[in-house]
C-alpha positions as CSV (number, residue, x, y, z in Angstrom):
1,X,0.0,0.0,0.0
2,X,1.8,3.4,-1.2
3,X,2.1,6.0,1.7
4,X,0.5,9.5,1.3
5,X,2.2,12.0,2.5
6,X,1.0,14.2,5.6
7,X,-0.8,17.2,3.5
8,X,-3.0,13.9,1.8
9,X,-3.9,12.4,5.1
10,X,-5.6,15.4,6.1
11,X,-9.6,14.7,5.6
12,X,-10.5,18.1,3.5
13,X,-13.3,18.6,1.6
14,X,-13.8,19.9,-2.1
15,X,-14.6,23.2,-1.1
16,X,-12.0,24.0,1.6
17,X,-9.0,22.5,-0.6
18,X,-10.1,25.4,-3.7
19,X,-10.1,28.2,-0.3
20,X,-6.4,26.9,0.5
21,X,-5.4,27.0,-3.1
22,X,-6.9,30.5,-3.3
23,X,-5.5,31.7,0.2
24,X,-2.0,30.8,-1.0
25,X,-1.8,32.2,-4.3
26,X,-3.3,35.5,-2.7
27,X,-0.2,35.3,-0.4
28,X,2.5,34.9,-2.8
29,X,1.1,37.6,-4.3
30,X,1.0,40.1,-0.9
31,X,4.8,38.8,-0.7
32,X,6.1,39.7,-4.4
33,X,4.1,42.9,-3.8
34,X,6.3,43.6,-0.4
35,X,9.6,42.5,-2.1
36,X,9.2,44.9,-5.2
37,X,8.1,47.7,-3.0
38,X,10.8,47.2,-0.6
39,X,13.5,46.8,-3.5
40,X,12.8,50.0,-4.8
41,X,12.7,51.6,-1.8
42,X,16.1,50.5,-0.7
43,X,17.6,50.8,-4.2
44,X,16.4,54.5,-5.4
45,X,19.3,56.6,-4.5
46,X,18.9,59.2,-1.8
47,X,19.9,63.3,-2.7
48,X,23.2,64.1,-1.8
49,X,24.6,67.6,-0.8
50,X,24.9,69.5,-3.8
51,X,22.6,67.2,-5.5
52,X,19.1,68.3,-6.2
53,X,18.2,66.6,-9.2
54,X,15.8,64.2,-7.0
55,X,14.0,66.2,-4.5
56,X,11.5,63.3,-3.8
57,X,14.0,61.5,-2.1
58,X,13.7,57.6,-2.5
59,X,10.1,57.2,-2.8
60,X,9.4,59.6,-5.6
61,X,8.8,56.5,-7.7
62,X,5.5,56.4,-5.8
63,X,5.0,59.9,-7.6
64,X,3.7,60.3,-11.4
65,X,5.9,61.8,-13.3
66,X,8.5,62.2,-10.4
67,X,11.2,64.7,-11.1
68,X,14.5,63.4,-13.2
69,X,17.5,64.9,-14.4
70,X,15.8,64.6,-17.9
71,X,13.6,67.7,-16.4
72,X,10.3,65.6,-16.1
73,X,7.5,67.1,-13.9
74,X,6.1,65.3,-11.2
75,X,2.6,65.9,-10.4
76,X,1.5,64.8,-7.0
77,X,2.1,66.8,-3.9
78,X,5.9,67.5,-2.9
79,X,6.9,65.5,0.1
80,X,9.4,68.2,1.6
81,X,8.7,69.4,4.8
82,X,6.5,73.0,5.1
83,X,5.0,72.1,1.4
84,X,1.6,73.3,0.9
85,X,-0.4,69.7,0.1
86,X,-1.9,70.0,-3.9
87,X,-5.3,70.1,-4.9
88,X,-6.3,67.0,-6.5
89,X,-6.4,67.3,-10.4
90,X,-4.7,66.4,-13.5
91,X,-1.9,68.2,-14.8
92,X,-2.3,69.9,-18.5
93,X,0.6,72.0,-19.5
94,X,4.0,72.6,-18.2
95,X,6.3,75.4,-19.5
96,X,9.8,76.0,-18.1
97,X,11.2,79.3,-18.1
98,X,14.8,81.0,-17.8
99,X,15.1,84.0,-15.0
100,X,17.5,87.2,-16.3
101,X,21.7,86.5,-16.2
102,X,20.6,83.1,-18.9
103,X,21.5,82.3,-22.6
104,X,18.8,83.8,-24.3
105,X,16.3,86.3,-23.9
106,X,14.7,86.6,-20.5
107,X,10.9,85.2,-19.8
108,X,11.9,83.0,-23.0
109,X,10.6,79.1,-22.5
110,X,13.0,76.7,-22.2
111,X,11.6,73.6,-22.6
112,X,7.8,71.9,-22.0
113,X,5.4,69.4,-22.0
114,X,1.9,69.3,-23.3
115,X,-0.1,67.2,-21.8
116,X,-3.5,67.8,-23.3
117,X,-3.0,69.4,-26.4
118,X,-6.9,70.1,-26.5
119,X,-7.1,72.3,-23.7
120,X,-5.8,76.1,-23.9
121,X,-3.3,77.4,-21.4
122,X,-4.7,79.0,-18.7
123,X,-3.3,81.9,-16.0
124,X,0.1,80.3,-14.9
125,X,0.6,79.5,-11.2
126,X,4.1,79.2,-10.6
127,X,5.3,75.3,-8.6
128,X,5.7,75.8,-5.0
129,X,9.4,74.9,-3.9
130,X,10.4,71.4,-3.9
131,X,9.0,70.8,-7.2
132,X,11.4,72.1,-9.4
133,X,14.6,73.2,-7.4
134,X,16.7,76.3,-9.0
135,X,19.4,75.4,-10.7
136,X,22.4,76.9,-9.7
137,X,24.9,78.8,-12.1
138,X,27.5,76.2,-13.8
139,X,25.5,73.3,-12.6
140,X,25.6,69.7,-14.3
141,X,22.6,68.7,-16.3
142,X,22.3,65.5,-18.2
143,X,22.7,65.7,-21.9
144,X,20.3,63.5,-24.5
145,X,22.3,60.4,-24.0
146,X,22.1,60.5,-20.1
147,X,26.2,61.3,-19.6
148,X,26.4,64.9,-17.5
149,X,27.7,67.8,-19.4
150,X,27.5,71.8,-18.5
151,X,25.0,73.7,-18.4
152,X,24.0,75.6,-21.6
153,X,21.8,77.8,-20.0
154,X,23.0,80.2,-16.4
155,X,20.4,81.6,-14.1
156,X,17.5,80.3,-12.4
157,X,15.0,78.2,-14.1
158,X,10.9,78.5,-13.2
159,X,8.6,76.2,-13.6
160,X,5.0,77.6,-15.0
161,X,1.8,74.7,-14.6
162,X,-1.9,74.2,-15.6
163,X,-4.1,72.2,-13.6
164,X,-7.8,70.9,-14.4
165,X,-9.8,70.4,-11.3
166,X,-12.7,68.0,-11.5
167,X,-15.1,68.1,-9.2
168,X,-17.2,65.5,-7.4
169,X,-20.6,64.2,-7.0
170,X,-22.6,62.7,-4.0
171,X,-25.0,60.6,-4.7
172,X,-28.0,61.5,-2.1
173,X,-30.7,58.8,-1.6
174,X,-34.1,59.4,-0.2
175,X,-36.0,57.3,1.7
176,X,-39.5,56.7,0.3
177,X,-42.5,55.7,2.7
178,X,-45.9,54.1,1.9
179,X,-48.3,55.1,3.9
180,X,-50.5,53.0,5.4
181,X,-54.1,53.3,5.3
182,X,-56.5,52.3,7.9
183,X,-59.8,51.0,7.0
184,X,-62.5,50.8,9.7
185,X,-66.0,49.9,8.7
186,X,-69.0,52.3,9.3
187,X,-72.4,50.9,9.8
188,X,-75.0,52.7,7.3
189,X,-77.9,54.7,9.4
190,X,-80.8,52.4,10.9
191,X,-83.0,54.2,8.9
192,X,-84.2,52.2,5.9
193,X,-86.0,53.0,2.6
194,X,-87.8,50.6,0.7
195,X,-88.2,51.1,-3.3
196,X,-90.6,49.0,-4.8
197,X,-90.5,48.3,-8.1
198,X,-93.8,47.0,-9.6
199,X,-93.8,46.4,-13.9
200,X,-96.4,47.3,-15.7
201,X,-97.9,44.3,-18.0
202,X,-100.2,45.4,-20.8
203,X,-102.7,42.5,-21.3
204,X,-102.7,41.2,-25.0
205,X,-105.8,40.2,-26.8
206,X,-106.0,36.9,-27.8
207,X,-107.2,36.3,-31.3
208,X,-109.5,33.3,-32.5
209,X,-108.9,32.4,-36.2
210,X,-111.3,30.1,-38.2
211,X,-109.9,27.7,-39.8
212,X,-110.9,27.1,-43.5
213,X,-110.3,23.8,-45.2
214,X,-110.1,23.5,-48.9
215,X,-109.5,20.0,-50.8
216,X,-107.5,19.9,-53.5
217,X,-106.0,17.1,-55.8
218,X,-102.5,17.3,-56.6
219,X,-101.5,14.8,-58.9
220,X,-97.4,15.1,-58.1
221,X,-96.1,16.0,-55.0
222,X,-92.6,18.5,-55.2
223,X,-90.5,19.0,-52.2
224,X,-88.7,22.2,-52.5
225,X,-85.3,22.9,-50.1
226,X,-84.9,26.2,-48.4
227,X,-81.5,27.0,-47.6
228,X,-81.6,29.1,-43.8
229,X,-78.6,31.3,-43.7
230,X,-77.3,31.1,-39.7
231,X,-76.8,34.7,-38.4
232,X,-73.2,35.6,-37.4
233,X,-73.1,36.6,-33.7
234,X,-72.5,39.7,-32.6
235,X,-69.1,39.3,-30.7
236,X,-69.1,40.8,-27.1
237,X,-67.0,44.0,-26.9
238,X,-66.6,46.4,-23.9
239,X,-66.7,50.3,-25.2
240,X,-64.8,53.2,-23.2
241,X,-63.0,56.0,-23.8
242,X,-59.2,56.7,-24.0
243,X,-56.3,58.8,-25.5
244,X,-55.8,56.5,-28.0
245,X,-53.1,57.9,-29.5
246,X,-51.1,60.4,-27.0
247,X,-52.5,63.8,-27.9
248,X,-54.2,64.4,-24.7
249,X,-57.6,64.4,-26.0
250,X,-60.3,61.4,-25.1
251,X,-61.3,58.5,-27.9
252,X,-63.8,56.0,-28.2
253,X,-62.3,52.3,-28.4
254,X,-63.6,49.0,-27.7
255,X,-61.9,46.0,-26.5
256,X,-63.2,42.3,-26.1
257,X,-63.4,41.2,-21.7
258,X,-60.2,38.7,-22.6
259,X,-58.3,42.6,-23.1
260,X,-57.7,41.6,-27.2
261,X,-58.9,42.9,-30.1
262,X,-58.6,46.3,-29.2
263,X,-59.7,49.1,-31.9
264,X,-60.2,52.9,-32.4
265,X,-64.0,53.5,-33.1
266,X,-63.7,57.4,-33.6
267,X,-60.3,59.7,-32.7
268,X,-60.4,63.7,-33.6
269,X,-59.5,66.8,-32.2
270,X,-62.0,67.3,-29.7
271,X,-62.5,65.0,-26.8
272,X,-65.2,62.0,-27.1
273,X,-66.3,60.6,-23.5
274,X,-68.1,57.4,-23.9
275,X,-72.0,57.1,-22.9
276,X,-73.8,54.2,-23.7
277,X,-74.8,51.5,-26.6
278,X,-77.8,51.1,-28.5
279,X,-80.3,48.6,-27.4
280,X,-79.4,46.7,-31.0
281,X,-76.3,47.0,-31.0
282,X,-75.5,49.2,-33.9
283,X,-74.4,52.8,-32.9
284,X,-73.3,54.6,-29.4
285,X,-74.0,57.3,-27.6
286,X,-71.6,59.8,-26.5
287,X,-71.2,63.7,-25.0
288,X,-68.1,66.3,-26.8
289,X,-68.0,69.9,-26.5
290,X,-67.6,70.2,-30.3
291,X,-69.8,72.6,-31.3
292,X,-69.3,76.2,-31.8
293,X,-68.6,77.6,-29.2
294,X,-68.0,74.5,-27.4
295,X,-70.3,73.3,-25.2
296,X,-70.9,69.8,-24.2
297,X,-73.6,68.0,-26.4
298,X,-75.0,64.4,-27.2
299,X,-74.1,62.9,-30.5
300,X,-74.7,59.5,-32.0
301,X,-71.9,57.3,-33.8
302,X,-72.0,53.8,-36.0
303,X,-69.8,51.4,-34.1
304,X,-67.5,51.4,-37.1
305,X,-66.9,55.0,-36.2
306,X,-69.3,56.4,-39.7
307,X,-72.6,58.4,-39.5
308,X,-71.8,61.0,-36.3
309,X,-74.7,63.3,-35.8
310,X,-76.3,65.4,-33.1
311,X,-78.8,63.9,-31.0
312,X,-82.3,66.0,-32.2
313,X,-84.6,68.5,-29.9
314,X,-82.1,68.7,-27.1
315,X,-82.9,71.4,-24.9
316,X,-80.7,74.5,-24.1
317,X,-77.1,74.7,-22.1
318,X,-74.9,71.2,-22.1
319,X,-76.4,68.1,-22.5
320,X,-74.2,64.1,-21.0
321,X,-74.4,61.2,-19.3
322,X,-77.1,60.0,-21.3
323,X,-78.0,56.7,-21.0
324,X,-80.4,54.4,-23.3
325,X,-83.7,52.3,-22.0
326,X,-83.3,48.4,-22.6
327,X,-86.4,48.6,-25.0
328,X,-84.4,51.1,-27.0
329,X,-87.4,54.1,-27.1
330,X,-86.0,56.2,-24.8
331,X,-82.6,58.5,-23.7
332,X,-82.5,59.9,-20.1
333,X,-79.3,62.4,-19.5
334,X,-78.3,65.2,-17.8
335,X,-78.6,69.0,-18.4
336,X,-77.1,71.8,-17.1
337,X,-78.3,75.3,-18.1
338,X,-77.8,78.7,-15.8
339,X,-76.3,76.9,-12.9
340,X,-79.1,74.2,-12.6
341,X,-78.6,70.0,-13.3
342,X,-81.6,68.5,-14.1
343,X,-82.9,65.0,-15.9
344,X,-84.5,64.6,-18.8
345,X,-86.1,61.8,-21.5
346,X,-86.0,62.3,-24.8
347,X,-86.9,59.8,-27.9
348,X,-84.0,59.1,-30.2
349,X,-85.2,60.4,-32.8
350,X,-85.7,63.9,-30.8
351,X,-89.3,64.1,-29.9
352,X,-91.0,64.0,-26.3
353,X,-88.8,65.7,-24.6
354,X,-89.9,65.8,-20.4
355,X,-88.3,67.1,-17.9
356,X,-87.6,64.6,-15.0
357,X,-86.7,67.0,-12.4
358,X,-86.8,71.1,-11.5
359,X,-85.4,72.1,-8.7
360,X,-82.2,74.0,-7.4
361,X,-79.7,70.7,-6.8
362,X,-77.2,68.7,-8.5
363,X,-78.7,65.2,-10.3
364,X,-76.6,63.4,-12.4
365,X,-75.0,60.1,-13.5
366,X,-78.4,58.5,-14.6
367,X,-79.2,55.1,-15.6
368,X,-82.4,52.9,-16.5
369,X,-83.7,50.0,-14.8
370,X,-84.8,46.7,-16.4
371,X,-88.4,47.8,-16.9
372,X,-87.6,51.1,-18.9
373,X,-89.7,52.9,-16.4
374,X,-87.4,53.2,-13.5
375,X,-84.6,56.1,-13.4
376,X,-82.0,55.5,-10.7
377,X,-79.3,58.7,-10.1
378,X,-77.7,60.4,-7.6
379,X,-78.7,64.0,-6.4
380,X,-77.3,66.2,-3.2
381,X,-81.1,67.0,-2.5
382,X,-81.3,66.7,0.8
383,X,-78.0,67.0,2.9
384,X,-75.8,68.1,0.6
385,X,-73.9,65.0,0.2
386,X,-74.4,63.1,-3.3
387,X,-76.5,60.2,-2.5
388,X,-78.8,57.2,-4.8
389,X,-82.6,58.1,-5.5
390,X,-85.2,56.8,-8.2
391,X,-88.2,57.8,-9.4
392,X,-90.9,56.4,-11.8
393,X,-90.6,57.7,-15.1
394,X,-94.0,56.5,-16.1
395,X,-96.3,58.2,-13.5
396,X,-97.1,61.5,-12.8
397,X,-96.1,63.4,-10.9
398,X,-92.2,62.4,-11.3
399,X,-91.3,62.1,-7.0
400,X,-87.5,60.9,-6.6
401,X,-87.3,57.9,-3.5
402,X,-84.0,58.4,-1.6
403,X,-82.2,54.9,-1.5
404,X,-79.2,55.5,0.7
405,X,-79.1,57.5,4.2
406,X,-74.9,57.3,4.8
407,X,-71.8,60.0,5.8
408,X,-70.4,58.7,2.3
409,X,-71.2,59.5,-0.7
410,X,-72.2,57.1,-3.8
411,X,-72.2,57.6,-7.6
412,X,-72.5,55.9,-10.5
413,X,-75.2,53.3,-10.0
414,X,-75.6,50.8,-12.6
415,X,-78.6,47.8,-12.0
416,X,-78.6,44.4,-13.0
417,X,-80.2,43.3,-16.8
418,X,-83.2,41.7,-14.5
419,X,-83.2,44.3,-12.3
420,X,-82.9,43.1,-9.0
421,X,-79.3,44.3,-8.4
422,X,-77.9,47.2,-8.4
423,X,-74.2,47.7,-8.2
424,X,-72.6,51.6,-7.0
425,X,-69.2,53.4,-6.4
426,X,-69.5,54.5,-2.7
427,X,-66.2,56.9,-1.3
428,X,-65.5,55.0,1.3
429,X,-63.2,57.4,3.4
430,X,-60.8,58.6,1.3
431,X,-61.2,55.9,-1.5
432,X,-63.9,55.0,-4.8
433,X,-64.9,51.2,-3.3
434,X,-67.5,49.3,-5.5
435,X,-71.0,47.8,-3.8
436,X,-73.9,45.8,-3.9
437,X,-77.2,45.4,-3.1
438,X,-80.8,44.4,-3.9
439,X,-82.4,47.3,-5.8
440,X,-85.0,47.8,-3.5
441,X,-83.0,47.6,-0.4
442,X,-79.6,49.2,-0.2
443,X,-79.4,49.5,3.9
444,X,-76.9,46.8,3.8
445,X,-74.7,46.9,0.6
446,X,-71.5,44.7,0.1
447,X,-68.3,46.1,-0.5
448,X,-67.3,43.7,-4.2
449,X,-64.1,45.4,-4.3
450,X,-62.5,46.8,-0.8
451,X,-58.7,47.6,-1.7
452,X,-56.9,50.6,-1.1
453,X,-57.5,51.5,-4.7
454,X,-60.0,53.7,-5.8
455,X,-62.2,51.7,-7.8
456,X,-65.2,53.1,-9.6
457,X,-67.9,53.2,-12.6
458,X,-69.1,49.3,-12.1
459,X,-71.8,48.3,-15.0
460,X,-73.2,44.7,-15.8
461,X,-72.8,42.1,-18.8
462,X,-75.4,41.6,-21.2
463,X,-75.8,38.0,-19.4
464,X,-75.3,39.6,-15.7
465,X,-72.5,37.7,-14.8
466,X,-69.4,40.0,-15.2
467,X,-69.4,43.7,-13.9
468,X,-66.3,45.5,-15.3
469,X,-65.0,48.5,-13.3
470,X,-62.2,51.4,-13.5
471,X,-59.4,51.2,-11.2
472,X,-56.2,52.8,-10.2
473,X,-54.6,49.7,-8.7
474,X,-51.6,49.4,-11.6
475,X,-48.3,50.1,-10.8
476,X,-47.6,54.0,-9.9
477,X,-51.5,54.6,-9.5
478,X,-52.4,53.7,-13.5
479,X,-55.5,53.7,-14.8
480,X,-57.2,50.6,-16.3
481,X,-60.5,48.6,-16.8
482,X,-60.8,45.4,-14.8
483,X,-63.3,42.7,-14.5
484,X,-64.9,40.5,-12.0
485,X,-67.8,38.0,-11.2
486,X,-70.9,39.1,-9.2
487,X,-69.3,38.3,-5.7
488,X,-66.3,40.6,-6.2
489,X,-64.1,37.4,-6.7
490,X,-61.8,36.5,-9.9
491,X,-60.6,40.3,-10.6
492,X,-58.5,40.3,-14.2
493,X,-56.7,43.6,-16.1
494,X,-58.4,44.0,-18.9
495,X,-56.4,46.6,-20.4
496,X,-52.7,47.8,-19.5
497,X,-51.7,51.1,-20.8
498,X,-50.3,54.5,-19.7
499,X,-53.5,56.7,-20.7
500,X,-56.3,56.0,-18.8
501,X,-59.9,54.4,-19.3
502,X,-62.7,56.1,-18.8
503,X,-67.0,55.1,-18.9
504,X,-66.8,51.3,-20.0
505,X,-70.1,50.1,-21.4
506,X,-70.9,46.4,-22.2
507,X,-72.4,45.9,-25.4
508,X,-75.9,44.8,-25.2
């Protein structure tokens, strides 16, 4: 059996054996380092009397550019006792001068070295001593081929030199803090307000045809094929409005719930805000203060973004937020003339205008219910704070229920295709949170939403089981359209860009 020798009986691992290689090449590194350093030291010959060609002494190797009897500057600070200590900075021009009693004229340059040839000479501060030691009159200097020969030159010789100073920079770092936002529930007032709301069914005659029966002989019989084209479906899009294409100013787009397929339904110079869709899906609704002068008006579009017109019979001052009845025979929006928002209806085709509401208080954000009849909105009418009424848009006289009786305030309410439910944006402290709640009962709502993002305009699906919404929730506080089931669960980005979205609306 061969005998290892003592360094191979000891039991290292991998990893510690590659840590001693390392450790000992790093250490005869440190010692060649020492040795060369310690060489020079003890090598470099010290100044003698007389001799002043070397006023570093023996470490002016450590110097750039130390001074030689070739009369090469050296450019860091002089190591001779009662120097003043340099100003860090890189040396660009050096010119030597003679004093009077030399060869030559006096204030003539002897010799020099440029050492940035890009940057102009600038005031010359003469060396302080040490430097560049006067030469004395009949002294030695070495000649080109290093061998000492006299002087050529008698007097005293200066040294003139340029420095470029470059000065720092401190990075500073600021702390950043999030705050942290407390959310403590509120219960709603006791008091309770019950909104019923009872359909109105038209009875339908019922007809009694008489059958006739007439014999007749038909000697052949011909079967004849019909060929039943299928209908393409309508594809289900959400409409909103953005800056579609940077230049500040609102467009109507649409985009499919899966956030694909978006596309540019109208983009101009004035702004387009989104209202609602037509009952058959075929053109939109939306308010622009295009007109001349501008004021804010209702116009109708083709969802291909062809056929824009104003909405007929509108009544004076600016007209929005106009929304369309499910059976398609109505519009109910907002108008605000001489300091006064009120509600009206109006047919699409711009006849039958009536006026909803007359009084001295803000209503707005209107929207129909399931039966067309039903108007739900919100209105400061009481204590000043915006809150959810209805009213009945089918009996006279028009009398607006109060829905809500909080310290918040709500907006935007939106109900169900059926009816029963209607979803709102209530400010929930110092946030836009989205609820829900029976339409008939909203003492008890249910926050869907409950983040500490404001989230905000919630409307249904066509088939009630999606409510898309407008949130700030994105990265840095962005603005984009989400989606989520009844329940507030399963909440997807629909759309992820820098401008924001503004007044989805689900196609019917």
């Amino acid at each position: 059996m061969e005998e290892r020798r003592w360094w191979q009986r000891i039991p290292w691992p991998r990893s510690d054996r590659r840590t001693a290689v390392l450790l000992a090449v790093w250490l005869a590194l440190f010692l060649f380092t020492g040795c060369v350093f310690f060489a020079r030291v003890l090598l470099s010959p010290s100044p003698g009397a007389g001799d002043q060609a070397d006023s570093a002494g023996p470490f002016s190797f450590l110097m750039k550019g130390g001074l030689r009897p070739g009369g090469v500057l050296p450019v860091g600070p002089s190591s001779a006792p009662g120097e003043p200590t340099q100003t860090p900075g890189r040396l660009t021009r050096v010119v030597l001068t003679q004093a009077a009693g030399a060869t030559g004229a006096p204030g003539a340059p002897l010799s020099g070295e440029d050492l940035d040839e890009n940057i102009p000479a600038a005031s010359g501060t003469p060396l302080p001593p040490g430097f560049i030691p006067p030469t004395p009159l009949g002294a030695q200097t070495a000649g080109p081929g290093g061998t000492a020969g006299p002087s050529p030159t008698l007097g005293t010789v200066t040294a003139t030199w340029y420095i470029r100073y470059f000065p720092t920079r401190t990075l500073v770092y600021l702390p950043t803090r999030t705050p942290t936002r407390t959310y403590t529930l509120r219960p709603n007032s006791a008091r309770t307000s019950t909104f019923t709301v009872t359909p109105t069914v038209t009875p339908t005659p019922t007809q009694t045809a008489t059958p006739t029966v007439t014999a007749t002989l038909t000697a052949t019989a011909t079967t004849t094929e019909t060929n039943t084209p299928t209908p393409t479906p309508t594809p289900t899009v959400i409409a909103f409005s953005a800056d579609a294409n940077g230049d500040g100013v609102l467009d109507l787009l649409s985009v499919r719930p899966d956030g694909g397929g978006q596309q540019v339904i109208s983009q101009g110079a004035q702004e387009a805000l989104l209202c609602d869709w037509s009952p058959d899906r075929v053109r939109l609704v939306f308010e622009s203060p295009r007109g001349v002068p501008p004021a804010r008006q209702l116009y109708f579009i083709q969802k291909d973004g062809s056929g824009e017109q104003l909405v007929p019979g509108l009544p004076p001052g600016e007209n929005s937020q106009a929304d369309w009845s499910p059976d398609g025979a109505w519009l109910v929006f907002r108008n605000q003339n001489g300091g006064q928002a009120d509600l009206f209806i109006i047919k699409p085709d711009g006849s039958n205008l009536t006026r909803l509401t007359n009084d001295g208080f803000d209503e707005s954000d209107p929207a129909w219910g399931g039966d067309s009849r039903t108007v739900y909105f919100t209105s400061n009418r009481e204590d000043g704070r915006s809150e959810l009424y209805a009213l009945d848009a089918g009996a006279l006289p028009f009398t607006p229920v109060r829905l809500t009786f909080t310290v918040e305030e709500e907006a935007t309410p939106r109900p169900s295709p059926d009816g029963a439910t209607l979803v709102f944006a209530r400010l929930d402290g110092s946030q836009w949170e989205v609820y829900k709640a029976p339409s008939g009962d909203l003492s008890a709502p249910l926050n869907l939403t409950n983040s500490s993002a404001n989230d905000t305009s919630p409307v249904w699906s066509a088939d009630g089981l999606t409510i898309v919404f407008v949130s700030d929730r994105g990265a840095g506080g962005q603005v984009d359209l989400y989606r989520m089931n009844p329940s507030g669960g399963d909440i997807n980005r629909i759309t992820n860009s820098a401008p924001g979205e503004f007044r989805p609306r689900w196609i019917p």
